[in-house]
N, C-alpha and C positions, 0 to 999 in steps of 0.2 A: 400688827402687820405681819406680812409673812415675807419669809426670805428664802431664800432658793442659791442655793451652794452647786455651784458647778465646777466640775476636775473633772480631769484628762479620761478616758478611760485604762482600766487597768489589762489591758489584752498582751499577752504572753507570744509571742510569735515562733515557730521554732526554724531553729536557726540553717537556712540553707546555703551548704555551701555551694559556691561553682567549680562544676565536676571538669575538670578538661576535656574536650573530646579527642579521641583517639585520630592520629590524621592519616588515612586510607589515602593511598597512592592510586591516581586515577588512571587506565590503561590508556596509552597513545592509539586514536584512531584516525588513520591515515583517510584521504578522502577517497580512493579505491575503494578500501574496504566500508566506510559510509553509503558509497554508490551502491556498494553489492546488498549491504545492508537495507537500502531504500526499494532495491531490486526484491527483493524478499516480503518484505512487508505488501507491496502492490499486490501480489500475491493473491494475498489471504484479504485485504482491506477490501471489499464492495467498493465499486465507482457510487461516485456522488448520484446516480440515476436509480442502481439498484438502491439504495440506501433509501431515498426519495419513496419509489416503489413500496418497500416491505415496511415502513414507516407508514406510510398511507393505508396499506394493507392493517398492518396493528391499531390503528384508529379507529380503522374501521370497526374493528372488531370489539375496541374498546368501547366504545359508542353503541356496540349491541344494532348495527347496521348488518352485519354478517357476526353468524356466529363462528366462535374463536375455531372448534375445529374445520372450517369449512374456510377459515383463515389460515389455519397451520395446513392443511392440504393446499389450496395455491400456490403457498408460498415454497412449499417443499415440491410442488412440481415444477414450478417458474424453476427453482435453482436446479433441480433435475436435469431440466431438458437444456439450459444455460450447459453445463456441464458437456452435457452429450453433444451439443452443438461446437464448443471450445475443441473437444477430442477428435473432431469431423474435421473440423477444419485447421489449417498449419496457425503456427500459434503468431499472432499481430507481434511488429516487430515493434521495438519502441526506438524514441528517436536517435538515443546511441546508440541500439546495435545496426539503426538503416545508416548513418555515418559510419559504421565499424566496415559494411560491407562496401560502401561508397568507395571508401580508402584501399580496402583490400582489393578490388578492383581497379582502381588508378593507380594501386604499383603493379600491380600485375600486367599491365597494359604497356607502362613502363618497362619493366622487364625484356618482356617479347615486342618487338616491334611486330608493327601488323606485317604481314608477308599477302598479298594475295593471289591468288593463283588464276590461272587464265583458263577458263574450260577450255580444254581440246575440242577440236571437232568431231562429231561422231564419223568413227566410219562405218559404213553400212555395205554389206554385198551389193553389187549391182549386178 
C-alpha cells in the first residue's frame, strides 16, 4: 500500500513592518476661493458639446471613416474659429456674475433716487 505524508509547507515570509505615514496638514479652502477655483477650470474644460464633437471626430477617424490628418485639421480649425469667435464677441456672463451686476445695480438705484426732469419747451424765434 502506499502512503502519502502531508505538512504544512515550509515558506519563509519576510517580515513587514507598518511604516507610519507621515501626517501632511491639509490647506483650508474657503468656498470663495473653491468658486474662483471652479471659475478657472471652466476655462480650459470643453463644454459637454465640444467634448461630444472632437470625440466623434476621433472615432471617426479611428474607424479609418476619415483619415486621422484630415481629422486633426477640422478639429484644429473648429477650435480656431471657436476662439476667434469668443475674442469678437463680449465674453457670456455666468450666473454669478449676472447676480453680481443685478445687485450692483439695485444699490445703486438705491443710492440715487430717481430724479426726473421735465423737458423744457423749446423756444424757437418767431
Amino acid at each position: 500500500m502506499l502512503s502519502i505524508e502531508v505538512r504544512p509547507p515550509e515558506m519563509r515570509m519576510p517580515h513587514l513592518e507598518v511604516v507610519p505615514k507621515p501626517r501632511v496638514p491639509m490647506p483650508h479652502i474657503g468656498r470663495q476661493e473653491l468658486g474662483h477655483y471652479a471659475d478657472v477650470a471652466r476655462r480650459f474644460v470643453p463644454s459637454p458639446e465640444r467634448v461630444a464633437y472632437y470625440g466623434a471626430l476621433g472615432a471617426l477617424a479611428v474607424f479609418g471613416v476619415v483619415e486621422w490628418p484630415v481629422a486633426a485639421a477640422i478639429g484644429v480649425g473648429t477650435m480656431v474659429v471657436q476662439r476667434q469667435r469668443r475674442r469678437e464677441q463680449p465674453a457670456p456672463s455666468g450666473p454669478g456674475q449676472t447676480q453680481a451686476r443685478e445687485r450692483s445695480a439695485r444699490q445703486s438705484a438705491r443710492a440715487k433716487p430717481a430724479t426726473t426732469k421735465r423737458a423744457r419747451p423749446s423756444r424757437t424765434a418767431r
